[in-house]
N, CA, C and O atoms as a Maestro MAE file, in Angstrom:
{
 s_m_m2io_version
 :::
 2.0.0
}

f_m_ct {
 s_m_title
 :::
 protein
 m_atom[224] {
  # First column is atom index #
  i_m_mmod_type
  r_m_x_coord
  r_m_y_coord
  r_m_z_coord
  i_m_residue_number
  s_m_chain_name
  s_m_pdb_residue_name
  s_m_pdb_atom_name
  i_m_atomic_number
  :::
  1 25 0.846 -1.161 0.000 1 A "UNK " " N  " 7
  2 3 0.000 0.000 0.000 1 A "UNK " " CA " 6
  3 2 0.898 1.232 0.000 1 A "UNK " " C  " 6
  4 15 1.755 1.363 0.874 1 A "UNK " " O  " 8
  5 25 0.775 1.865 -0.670 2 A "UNK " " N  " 7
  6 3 1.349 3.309 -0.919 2 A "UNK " " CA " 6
  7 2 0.461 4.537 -0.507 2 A "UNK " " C  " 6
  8 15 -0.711 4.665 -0.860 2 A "UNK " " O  " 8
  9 25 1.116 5.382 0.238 3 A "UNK " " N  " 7
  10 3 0.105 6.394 1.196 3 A "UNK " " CA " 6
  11 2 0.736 7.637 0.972 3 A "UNK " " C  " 6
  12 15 0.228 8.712 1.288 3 A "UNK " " O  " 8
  13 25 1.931 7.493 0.386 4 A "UNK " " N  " 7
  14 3 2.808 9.355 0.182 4 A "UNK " " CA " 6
  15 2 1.985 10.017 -0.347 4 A "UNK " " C  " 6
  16 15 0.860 9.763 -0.778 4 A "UNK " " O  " 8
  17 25 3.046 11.575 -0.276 5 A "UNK " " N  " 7
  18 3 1.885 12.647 -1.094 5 A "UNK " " CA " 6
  19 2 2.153 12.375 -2.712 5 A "UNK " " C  " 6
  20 15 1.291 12.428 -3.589 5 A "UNK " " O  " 8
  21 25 3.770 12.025 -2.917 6 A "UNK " " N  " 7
  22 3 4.180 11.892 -4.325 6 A "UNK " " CA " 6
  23 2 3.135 10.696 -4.946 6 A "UNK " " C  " 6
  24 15 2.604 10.853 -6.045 6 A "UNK " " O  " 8
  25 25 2.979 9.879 -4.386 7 A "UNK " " N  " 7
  26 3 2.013 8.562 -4.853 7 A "UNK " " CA " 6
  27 2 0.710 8.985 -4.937 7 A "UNK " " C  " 6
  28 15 0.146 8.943 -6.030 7 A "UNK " " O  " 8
  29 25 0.039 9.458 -3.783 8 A "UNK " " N  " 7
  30 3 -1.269 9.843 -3.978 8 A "UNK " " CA " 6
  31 2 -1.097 11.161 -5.258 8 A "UNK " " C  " 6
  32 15 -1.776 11.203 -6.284 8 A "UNK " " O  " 8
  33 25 -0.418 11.792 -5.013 9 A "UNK " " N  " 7
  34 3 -0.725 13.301 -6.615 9 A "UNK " " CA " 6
  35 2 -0.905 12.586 -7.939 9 A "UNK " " C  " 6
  36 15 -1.725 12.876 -8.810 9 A "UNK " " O  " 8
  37 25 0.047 11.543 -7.959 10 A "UNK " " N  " 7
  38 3 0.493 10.957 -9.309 10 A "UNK " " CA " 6
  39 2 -0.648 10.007 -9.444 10 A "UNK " " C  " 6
  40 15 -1.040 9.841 -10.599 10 A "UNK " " O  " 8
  41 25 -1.211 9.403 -8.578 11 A "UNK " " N  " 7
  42 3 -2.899 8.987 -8.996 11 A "UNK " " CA " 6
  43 2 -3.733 9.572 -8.973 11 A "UNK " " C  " 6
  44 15 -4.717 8.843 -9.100 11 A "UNK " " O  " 8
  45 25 -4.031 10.699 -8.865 12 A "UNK " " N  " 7
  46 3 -4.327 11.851 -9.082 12 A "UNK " " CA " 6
  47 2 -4.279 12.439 -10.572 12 A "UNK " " C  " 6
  48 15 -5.231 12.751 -11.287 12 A "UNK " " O  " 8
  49 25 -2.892 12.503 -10.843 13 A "UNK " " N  " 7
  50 3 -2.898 13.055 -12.522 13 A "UNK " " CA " 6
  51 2 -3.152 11.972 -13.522 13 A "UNK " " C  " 6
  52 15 -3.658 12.207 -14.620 13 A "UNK " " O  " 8
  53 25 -2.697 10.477 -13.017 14 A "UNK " " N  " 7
  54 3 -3.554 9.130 -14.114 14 A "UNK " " CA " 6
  55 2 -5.327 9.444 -13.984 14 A "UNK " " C  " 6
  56 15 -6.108 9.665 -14.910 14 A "UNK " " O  " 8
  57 25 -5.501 9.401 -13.083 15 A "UNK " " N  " 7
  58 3 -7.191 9.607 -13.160 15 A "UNK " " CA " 6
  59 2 -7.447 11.198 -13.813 15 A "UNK " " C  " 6
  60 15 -8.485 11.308 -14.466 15 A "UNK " " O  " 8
  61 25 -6.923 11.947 -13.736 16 A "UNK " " N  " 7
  62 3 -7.025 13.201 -14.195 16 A "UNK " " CA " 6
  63 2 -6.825 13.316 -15.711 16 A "UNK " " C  " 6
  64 15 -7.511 13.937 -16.523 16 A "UNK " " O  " 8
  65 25 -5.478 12.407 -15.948 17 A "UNK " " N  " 7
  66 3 -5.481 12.343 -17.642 17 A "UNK " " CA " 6
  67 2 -6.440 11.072 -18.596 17 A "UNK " " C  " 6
  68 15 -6.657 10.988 -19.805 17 A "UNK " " O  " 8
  69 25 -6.851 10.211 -17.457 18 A "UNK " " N  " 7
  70 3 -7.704 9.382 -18.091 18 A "UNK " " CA " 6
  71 2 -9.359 10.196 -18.231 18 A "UNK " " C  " 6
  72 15 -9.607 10.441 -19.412 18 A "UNK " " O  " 8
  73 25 -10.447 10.622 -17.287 19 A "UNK " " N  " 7
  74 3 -11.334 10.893 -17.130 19 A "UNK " " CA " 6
  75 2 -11.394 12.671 -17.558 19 A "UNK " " C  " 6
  76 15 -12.488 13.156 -17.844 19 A "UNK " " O  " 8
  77 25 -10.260 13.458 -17.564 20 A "UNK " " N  " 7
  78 3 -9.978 14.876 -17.732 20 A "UNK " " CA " 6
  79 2 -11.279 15.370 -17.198 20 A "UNK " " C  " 6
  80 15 -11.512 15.036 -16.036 20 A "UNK " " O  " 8
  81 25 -12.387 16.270 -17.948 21 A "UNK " " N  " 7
  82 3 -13.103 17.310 -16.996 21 A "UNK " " CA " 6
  83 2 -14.538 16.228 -16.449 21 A "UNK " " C  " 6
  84 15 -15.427 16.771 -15.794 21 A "UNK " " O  " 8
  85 25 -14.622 15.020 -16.715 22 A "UNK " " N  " 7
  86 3 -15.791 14.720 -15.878 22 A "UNK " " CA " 6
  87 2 -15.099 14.183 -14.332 22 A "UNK " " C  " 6
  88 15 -15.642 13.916 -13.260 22 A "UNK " " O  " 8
  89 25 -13.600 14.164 -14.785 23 A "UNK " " N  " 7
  90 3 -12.543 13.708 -13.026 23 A "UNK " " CA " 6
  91 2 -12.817 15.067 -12.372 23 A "UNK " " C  " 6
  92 15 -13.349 15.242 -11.276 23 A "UNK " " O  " 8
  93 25 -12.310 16.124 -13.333 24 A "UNK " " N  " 7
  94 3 -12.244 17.849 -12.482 24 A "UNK " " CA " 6
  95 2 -13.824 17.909 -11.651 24 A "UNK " " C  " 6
  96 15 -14.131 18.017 -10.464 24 A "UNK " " O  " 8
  97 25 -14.518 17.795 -12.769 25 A "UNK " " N  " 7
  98 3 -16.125 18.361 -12.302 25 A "UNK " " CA " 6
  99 2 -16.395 17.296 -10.925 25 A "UNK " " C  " 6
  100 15 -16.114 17.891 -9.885 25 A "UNK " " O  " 8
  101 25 -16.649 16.535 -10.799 26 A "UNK " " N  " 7
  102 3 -16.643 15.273 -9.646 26 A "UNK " " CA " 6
  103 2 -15.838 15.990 -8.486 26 A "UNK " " C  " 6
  104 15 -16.390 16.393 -7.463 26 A "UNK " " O  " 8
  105 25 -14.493 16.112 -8.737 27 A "UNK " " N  " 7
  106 3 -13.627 16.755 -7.377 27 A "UNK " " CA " 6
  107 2 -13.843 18.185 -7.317 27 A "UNK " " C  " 6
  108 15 -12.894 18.727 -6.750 27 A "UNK " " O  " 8
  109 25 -14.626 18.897 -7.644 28 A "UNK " " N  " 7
  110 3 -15.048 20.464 -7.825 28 A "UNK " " CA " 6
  111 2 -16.304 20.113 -6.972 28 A "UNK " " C  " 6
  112 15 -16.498 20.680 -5.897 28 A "UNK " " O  " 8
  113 25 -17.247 19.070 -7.520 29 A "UNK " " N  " 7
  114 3 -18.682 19.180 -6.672 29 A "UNK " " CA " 6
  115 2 -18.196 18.309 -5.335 29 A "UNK " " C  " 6
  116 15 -18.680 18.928 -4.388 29 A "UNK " " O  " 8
  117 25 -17.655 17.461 -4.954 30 A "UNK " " N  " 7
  118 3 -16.886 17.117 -4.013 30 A "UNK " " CA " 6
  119 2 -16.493 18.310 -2.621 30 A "UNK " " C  " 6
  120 15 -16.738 18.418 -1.420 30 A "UNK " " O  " 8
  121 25 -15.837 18.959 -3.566 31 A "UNK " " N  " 7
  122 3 -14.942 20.056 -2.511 31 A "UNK " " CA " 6
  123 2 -16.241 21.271 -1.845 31 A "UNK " " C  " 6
  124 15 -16.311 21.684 -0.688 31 A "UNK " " O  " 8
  125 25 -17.175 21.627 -3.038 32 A "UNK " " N  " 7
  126 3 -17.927 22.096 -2.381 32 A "UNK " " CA " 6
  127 2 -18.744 21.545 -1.434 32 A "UNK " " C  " 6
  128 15 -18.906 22.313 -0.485 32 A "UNK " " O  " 8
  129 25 -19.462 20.244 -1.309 33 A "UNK " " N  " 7
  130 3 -20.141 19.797 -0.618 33 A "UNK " " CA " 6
  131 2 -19.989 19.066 0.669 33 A "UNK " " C  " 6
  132 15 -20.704 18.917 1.660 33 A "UNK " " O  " 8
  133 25 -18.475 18.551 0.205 34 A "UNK " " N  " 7
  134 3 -18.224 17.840 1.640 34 A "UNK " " CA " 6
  135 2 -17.883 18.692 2.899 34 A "UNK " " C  " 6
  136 15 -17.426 19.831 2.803 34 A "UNK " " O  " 8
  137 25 -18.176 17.967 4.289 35 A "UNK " " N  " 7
  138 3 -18.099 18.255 5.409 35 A "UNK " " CA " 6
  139 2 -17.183 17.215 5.893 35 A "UNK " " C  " 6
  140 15 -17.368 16.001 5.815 35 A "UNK " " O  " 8
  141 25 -15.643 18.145 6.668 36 A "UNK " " N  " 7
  142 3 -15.124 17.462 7.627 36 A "UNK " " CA " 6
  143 2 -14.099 16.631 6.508 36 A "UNK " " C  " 6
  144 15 -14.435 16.644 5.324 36 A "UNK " " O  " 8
  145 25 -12.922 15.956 6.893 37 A "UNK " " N  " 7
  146 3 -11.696 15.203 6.113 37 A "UNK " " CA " 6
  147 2 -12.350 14.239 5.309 37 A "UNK " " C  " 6
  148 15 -13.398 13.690 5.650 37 A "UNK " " O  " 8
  149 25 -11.687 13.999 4.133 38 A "UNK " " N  " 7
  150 3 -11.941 13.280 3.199 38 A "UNK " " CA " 6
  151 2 -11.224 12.005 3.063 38 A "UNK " " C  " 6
  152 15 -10.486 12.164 2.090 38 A "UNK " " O  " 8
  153 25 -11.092 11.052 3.443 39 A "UNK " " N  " 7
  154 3 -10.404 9.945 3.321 39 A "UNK " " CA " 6
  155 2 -11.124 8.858 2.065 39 A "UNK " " C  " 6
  156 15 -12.253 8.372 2.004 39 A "UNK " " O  " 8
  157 25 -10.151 8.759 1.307 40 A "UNK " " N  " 7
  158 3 -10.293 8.050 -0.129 40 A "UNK " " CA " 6
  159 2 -9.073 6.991 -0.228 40 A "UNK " " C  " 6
  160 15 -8.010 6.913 0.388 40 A "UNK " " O  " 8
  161 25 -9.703 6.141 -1.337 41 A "UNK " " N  " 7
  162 3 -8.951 5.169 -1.242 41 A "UNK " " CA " 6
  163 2 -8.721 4.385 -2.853 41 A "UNK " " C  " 6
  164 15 -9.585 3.637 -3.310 41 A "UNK " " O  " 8
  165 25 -7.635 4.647 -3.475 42 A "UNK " " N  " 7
  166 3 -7.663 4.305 -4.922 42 A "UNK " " CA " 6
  167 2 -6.705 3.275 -5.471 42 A "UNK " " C  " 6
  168 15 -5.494 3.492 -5.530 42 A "UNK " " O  " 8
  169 25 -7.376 1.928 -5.952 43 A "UNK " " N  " 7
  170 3 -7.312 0.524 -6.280 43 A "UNK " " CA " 6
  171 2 -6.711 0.725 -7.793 43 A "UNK " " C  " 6
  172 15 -7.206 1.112 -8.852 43 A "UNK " " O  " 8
  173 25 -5.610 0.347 -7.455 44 A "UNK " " N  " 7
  174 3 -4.820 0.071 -8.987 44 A "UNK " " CA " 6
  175 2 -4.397 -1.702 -9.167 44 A "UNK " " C  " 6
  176 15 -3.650 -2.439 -8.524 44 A "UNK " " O  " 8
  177 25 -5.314 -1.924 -10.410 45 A "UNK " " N  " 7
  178 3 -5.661 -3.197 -10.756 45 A "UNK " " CA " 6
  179 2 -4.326 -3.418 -12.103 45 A "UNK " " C  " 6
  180 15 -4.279 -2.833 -13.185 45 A "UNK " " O  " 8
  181 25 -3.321 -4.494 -11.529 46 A "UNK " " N  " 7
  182 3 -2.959 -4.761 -12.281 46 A "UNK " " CA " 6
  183 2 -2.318 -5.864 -13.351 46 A "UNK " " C  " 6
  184 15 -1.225 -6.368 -13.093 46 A "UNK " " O  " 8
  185 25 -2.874 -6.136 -14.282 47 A "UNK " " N  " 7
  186 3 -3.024 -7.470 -14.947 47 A "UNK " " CA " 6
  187 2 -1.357 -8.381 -15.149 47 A "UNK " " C  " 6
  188 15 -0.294 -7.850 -15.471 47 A "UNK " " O  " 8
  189 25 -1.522 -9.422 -14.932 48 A "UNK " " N  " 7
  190 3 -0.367 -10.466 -15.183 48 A "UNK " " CA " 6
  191 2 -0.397 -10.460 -16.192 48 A "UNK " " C  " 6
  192 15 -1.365 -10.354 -16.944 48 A "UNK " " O  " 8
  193 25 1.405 -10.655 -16.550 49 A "UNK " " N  " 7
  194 3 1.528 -10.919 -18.309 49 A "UNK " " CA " 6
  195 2 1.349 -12.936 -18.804 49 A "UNK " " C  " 6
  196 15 1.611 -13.912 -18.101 49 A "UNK " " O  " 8
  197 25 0.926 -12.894 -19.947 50 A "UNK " " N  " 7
  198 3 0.695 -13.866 -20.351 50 A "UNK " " CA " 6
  199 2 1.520 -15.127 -18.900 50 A "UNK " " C  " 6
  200 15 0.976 -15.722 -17.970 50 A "UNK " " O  " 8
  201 25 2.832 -15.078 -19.311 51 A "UNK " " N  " 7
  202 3 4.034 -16.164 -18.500 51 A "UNK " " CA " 6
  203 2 3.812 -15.654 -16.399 51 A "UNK " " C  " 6
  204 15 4.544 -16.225 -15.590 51 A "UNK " " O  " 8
  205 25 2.917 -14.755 -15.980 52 A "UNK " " N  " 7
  206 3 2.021 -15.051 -15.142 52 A "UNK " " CA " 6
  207 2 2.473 -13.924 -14.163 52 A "UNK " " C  " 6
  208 15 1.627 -13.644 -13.313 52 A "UNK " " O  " 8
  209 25 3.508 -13.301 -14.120 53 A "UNK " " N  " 7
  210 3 4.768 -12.207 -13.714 53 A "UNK " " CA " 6
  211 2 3.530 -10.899 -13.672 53 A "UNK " " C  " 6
  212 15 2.658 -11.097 -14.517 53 A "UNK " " O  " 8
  213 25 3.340 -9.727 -12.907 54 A "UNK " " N  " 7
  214 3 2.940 -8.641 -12.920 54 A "UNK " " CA " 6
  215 2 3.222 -7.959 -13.750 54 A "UNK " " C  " 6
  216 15 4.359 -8.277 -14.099 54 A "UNK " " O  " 8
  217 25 2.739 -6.877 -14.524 55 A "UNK " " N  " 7
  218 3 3.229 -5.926 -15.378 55 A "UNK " " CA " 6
  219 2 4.395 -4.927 -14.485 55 A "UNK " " C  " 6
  220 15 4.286 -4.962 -13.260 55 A "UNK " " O  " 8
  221 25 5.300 -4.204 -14.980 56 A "UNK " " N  " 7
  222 3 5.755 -3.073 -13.941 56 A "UNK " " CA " 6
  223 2 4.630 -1.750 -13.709 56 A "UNK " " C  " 6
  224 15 4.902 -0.838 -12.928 56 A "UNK " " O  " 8
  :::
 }
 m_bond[223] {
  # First column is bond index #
  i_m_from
  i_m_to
  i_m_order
  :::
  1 1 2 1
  2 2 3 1
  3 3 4 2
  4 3 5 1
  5 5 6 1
  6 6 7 1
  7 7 8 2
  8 7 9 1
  9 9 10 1
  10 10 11 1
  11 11 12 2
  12 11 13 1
  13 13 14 1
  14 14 15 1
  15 15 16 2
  16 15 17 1
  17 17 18 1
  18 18 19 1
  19 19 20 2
  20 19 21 1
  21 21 22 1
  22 22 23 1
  23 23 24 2
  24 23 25 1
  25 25 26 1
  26 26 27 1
  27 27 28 2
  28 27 29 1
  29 29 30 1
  30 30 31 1
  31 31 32 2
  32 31 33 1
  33 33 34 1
  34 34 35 1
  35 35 36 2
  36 35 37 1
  37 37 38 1
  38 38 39 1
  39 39 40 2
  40 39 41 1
  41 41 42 1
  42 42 43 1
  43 43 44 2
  44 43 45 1
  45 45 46 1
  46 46 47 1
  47 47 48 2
  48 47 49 1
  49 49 50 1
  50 50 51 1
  51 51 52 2
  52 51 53 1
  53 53 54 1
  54 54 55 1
  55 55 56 2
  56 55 57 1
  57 57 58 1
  58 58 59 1
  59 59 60 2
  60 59 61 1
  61 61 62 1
  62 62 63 1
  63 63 64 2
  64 63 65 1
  65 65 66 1
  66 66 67 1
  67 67 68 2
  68 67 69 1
  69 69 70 1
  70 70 71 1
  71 71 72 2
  72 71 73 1
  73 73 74 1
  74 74 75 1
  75 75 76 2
  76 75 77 1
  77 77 78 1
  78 78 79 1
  79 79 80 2
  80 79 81 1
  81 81 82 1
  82 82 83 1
  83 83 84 2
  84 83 85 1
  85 85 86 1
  86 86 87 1
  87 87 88 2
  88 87 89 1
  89 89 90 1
  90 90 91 1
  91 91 92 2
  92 91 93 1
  93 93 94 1
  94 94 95 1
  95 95 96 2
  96 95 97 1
  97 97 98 1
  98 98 99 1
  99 99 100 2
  100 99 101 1
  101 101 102 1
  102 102 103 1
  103 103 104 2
  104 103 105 1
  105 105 106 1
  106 106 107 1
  107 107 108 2
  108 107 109 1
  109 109 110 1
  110 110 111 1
  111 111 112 2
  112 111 113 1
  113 113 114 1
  114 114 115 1
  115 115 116 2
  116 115 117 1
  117 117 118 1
  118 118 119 1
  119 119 120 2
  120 119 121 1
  121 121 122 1
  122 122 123 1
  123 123 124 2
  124 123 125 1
  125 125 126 1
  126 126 127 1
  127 127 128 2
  128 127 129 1
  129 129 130 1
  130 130 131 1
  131 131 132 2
  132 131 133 1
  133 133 134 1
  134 134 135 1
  135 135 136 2
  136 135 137 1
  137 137 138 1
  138 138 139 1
  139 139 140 2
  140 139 141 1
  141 141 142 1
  142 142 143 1
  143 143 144 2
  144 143 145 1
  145 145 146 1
  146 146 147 1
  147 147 148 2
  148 147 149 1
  149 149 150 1
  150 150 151 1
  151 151 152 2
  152 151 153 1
  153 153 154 1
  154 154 155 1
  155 155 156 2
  156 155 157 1
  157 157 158 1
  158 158 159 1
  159 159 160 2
  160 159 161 1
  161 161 162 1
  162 162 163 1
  163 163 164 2
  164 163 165 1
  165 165 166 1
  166 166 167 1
  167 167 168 2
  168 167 169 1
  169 169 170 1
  170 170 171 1
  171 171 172 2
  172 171 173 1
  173 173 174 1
  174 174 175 1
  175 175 176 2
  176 175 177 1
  177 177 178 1
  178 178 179 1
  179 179 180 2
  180 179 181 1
  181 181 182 1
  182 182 183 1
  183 183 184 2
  184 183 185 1
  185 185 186 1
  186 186 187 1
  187 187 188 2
  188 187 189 1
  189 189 190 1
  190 190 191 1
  191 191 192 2
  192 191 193 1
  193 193 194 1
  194 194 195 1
  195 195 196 2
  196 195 197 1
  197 197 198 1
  198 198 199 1
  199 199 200 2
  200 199 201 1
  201 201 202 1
  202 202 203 1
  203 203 204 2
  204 203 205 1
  205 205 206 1
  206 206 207 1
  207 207 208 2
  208 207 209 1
  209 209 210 1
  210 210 211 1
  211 211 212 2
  212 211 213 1
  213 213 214 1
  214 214 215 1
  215 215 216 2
  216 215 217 1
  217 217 218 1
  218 218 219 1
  219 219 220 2
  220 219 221 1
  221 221 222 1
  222 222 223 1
  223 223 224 2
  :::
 }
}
């Protein structure tokens, strides 16, 4: 599990460059509405190569 700030930003800008303004708009209506700390939690799924080894 990875918890830094460098780790959390940088999943941050993959979801940001994958989803671009429907990611922005989501964390815009987010920021206005929530009450009190935000604790999130983001699952990076990642597929074995054929010979069964993790991708890097």
């Amino acid at each position: 599990m990875e918890t830094g700030a460098e780790s959390v930003d940088a999943a941050h800008r993959l979801l940001a460059d994958e989803y671009g303004l429907e990611f922005r708009l989501v964390m815009g209506v987010e920021r206005v509405l929530r009450r009190g700390p935000v604790d999130r939690v983001i699952v990076r799924i990642t597929p074995n190569t054929p010979d069964g080894h993790r991708e890097p």
